[in-house]
C-alpha positions in Angstrom: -4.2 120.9 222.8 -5.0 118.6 219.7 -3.4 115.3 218.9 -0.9 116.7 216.7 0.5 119.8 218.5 3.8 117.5 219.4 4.7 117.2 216.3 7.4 118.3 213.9 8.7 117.9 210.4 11.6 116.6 211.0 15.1 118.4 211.3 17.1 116.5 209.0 15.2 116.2 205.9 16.0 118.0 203.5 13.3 120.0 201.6 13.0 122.6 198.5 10.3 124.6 196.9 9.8 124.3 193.4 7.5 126.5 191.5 4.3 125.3 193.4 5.5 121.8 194.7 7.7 120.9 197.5 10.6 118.0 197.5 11.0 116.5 200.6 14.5 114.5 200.5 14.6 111.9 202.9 18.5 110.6 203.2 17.9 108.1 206.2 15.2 106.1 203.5 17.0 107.1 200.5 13.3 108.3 199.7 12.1 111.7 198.0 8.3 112.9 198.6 7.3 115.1 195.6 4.2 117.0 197.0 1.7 118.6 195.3 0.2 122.1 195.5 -2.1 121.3 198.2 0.1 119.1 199.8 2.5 121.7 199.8 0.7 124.2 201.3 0.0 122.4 204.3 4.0 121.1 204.8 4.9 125.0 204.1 2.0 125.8 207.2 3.4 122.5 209.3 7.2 123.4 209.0 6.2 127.5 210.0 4.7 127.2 212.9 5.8 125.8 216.0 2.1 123.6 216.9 0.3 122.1 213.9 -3.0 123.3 214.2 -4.8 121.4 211.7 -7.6 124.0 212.0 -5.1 126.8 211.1 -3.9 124.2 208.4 -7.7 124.0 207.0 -8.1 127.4 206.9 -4.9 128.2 205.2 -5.8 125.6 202.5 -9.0 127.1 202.1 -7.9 130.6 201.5 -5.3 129.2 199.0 -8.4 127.0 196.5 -11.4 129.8 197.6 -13.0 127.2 199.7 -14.5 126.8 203.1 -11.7 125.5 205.8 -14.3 123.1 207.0 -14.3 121.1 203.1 -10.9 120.4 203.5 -10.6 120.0 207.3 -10.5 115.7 206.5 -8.4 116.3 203.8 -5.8 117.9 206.1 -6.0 115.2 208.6 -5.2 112.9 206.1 -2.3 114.8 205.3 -0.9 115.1 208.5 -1.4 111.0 209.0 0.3 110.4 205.5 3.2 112.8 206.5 3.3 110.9 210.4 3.2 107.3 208.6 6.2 108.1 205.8 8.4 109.1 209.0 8.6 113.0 208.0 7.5 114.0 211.4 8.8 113.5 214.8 6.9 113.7 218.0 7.9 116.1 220.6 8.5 115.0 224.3 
């Protein structure tokens, strides 16, 4: 089990894909996160699966730019800590 495999986007937030980017709506902060492709890809991999595996997370992000999972591996932990911090995920349990 890895420290983030109790978490999960949140249920209320709304969210939409444009083109390459996801919106994140967040109606309890009035707030809306614009993410960018990369960011994106790891909130698409985060919101289908039901444990965020940030290895899984790395390698998806890796496919996606043609690069080794283990170059973006920090990168994806950051992610995940900027995601926890803005209040877009909830801890299960």
């Amino acid at each position: 089990m890895n420290e983030w495999s109790q978490w999960r986007p949140r249920a209320d937030l709304n969210v939409e894909q444009i083109d390459d980017e996801v919106v994140i709506l967040d109606r309890s902060s009035n707030e809306v996160h614009q993410l960018n492709p990369a960011a994106s890809i790891v909130w698409e991999g985060i919101a289908a699966d039901e444990d965020i595996d940030p290895l899984v997370l790395s390698e998806q992000l890796g496919e996606a730019y043609g690069v080794s999972p283990d170059s973006v591996g920090s990168d994806v932990e950051i992610l995940l800590e900027q995601f926890r911090d803005l209040g877009l995920l909830d801890q299960d349990g």
